[in-house]
C-alpha positions as CSV (number, residue, x, y, z in Angstrom):
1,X,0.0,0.0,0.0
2,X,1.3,4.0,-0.8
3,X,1.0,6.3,2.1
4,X,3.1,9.3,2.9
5,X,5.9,9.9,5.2
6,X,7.1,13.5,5.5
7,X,6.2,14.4,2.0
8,X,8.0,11.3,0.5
9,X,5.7,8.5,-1.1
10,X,6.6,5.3,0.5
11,X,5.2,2.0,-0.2
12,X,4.6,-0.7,3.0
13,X,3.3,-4.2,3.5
14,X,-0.2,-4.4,4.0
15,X,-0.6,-5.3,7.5
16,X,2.5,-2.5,8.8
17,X,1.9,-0.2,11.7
18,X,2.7,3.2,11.5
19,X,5.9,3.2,13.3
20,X,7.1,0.3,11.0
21,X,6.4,2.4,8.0
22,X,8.2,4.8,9.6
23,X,11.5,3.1,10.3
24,X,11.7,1.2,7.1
25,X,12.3,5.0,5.8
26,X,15.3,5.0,8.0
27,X,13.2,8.4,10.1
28,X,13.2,9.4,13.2
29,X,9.8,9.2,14.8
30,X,11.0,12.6,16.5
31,X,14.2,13.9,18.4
32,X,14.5,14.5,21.3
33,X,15.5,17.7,23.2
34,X,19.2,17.6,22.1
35,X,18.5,16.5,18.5
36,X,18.9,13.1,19.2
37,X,17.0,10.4,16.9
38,X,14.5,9.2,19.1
39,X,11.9,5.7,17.5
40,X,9.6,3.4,19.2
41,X,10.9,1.5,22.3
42,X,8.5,-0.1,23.8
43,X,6.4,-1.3,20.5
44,X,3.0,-1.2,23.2
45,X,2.0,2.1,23.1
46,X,3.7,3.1,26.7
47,X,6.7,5.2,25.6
48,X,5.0,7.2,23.1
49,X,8.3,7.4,21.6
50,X,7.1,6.5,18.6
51,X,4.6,9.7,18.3
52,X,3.8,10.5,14.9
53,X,0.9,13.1,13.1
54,X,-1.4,11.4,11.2
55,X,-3.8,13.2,8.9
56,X,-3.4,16.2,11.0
57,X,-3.7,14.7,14.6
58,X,-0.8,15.1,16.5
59,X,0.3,12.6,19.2
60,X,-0.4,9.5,18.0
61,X,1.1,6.5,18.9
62,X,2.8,4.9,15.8
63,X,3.1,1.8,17.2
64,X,-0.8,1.1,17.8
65,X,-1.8,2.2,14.5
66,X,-2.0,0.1,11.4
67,X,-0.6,2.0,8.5
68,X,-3.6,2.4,5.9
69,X,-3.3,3.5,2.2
70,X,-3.3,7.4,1.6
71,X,-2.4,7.8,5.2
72,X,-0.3,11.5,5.7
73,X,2.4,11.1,8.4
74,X,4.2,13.7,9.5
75,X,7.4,12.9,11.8
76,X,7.8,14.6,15.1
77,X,11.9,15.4,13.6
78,X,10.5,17.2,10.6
79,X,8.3,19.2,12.5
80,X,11.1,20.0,14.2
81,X,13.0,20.6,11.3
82,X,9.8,22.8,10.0
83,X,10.2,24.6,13.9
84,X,13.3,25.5,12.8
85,X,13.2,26.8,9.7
86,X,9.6,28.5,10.5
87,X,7.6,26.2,8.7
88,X,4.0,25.5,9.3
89,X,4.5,22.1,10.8
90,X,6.2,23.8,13.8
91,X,5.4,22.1,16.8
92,X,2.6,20.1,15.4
93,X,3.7,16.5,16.6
């Protein structure tokens, strides 16, 4: 299936969750306050390292979603890049 990942098309194995999708891109789910990669860590939903947006809702859990087809994702580490640069994903995730 073809979702979205930061702008890029990426295609996934039916049956992925989000945060899969995610890694297989080689992204970071978000960084953390120093700019480190940060990615799922728990896989069960009670990090919430693996915090993605999701056709515009912020804070979900990447790891407890399955990935569906035309799904947006937006990384919490290009918001951040967005947050630096001024962008309109500033903060969102």
């Amino acid at each position: 299936m073809r979702l979205r990942i930061d702008g890029r098309a990426v295609e996934v194995a039916a049956g992925s969750s989000v945060a899969a999708a995610v890694a297989a891109t080689g992204a970071a789910a978000r960084r953390a306050v120093r700019g480190e990669a940060r990615g799922p860590l728990c896989g069960m939903g009670i990090c919430f390292e693996c915090r993605v947006m999701i056709d515009g809702a912020a804070h979900q859990r990447g790891c407890q979603i399955p990935a569906a087809e035309g799904m947006e994702i937006v990384t919490g580490a290009a918001a951040e890049a967005g947050a630096a640069g001024g962008g309109a994903a500033a903060g969102a995730v």
